[in-house]
N, C-alpha and C positions, 0 to 999 in steps of 0.2 A: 680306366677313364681317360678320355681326350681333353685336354687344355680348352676345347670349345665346352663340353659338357659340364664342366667345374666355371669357366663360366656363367652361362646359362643358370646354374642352379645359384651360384653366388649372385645375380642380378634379381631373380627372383625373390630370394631372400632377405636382399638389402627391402626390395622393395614390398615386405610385407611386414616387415619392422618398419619401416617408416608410417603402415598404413593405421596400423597398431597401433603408435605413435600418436598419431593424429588424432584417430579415434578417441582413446584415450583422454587427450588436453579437450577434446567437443564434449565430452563424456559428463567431464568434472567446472566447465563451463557452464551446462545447461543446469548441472546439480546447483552449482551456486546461485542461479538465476532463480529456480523453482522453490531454493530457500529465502530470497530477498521476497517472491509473490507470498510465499505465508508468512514469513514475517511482516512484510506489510498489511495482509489482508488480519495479521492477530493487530495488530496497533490499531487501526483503523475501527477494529470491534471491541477492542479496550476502549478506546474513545469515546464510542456512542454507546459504552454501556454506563460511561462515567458523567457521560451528559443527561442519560436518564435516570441517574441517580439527582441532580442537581434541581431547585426549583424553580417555578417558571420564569421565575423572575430576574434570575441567574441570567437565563437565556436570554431575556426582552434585554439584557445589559450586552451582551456578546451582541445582539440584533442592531444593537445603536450605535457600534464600533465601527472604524471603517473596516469595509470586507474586504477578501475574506482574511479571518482574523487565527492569527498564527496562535498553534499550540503545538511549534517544537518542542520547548518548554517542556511538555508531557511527556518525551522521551526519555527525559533523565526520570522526573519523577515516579511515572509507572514503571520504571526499571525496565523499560527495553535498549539503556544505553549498551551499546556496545559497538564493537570495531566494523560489524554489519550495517548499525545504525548511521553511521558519524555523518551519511553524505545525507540522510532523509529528510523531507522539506515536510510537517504536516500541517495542513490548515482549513478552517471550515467556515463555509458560506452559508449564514444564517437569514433567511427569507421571512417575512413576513405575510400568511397570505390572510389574515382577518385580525385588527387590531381590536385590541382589549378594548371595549368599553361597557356601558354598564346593562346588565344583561344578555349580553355578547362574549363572552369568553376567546379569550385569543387563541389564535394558531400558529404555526410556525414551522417550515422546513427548514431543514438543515444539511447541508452537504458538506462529507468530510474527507478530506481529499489528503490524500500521500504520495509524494514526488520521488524521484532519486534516479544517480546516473549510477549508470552502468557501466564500464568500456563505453565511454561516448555517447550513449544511448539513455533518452531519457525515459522513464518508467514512470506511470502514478497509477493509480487505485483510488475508487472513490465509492462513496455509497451517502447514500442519502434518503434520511426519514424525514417523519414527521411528530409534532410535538400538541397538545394541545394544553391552555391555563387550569381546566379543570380536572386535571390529572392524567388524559387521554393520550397516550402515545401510543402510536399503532407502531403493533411489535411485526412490522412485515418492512421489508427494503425493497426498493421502487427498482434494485439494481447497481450491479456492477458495471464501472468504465473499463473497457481496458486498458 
């Protein structure tokens, strides 16, 4: 072998370890991002399952607060605190769209929204239902933000 060929294969080399390398640290970046989107999108569905357990009247009180009305709060208590958790902002904007009155049964949407940075970058998730006084929540989601 010639001093040029031992070269040539040691440049090559270096430069398929560093690619590898690379690869690698974007590998286990994306993995941590695509656990922060279900972690979020599980909080967010803990949320609105803990809202449709609650009665209407729960709600017309969150409706009367100023918006939208923070439930970090719910992080520690649903036990999704964690070192994942620590930077996530959640909070929901409860709407009004037919006030209670008599014979009139109220309604109400709600959007529940979760923040957090990332490397710099800021992320949220949100979905939003609806609710009605006489028991009626429609178990369908209007949609994810991304």
């Amino acid at each position: 072998m010639t001093i040029a060929e031992v070269l040539v294969a040691a440049t090559l080399l270096a430069f398929v370890i560093m690619s590898s390398l690379t690869a690698l640290t974007e590998a286990y970046r994306l993995t941590r991002h695509a656990r922060m989107v279900t972690l979020a999108g599980q909080i967010v569905q803990s949320t609105l399952e803990d809202l449709r357990l609650r009665n209407y009247s729960v709600l017309k009180a969150y409706a009367a607060q100023s918006q939208p009305v923070d439930f970090t709060s719910n992080l520690t208590s649903e036990r999704f605190a964690s070192a994942f958790t620590q930077g996530f902002s959640l909070s929901a904007t409860f709407t009004t769209i037919v006030a209670s009155s008599t014979g009139t049964p109220g309604k109400m949407s709600a959007a529940i929204t979760i923040t957090w940075t990332e490397q710099g970058s800021q992320f949220s998730r949100k979905i939003i239902t609806y609710f009605g006084e006489q028991g009626l929540s429609d178990y369908f989601y209007v949609g994810w933000a991304p």
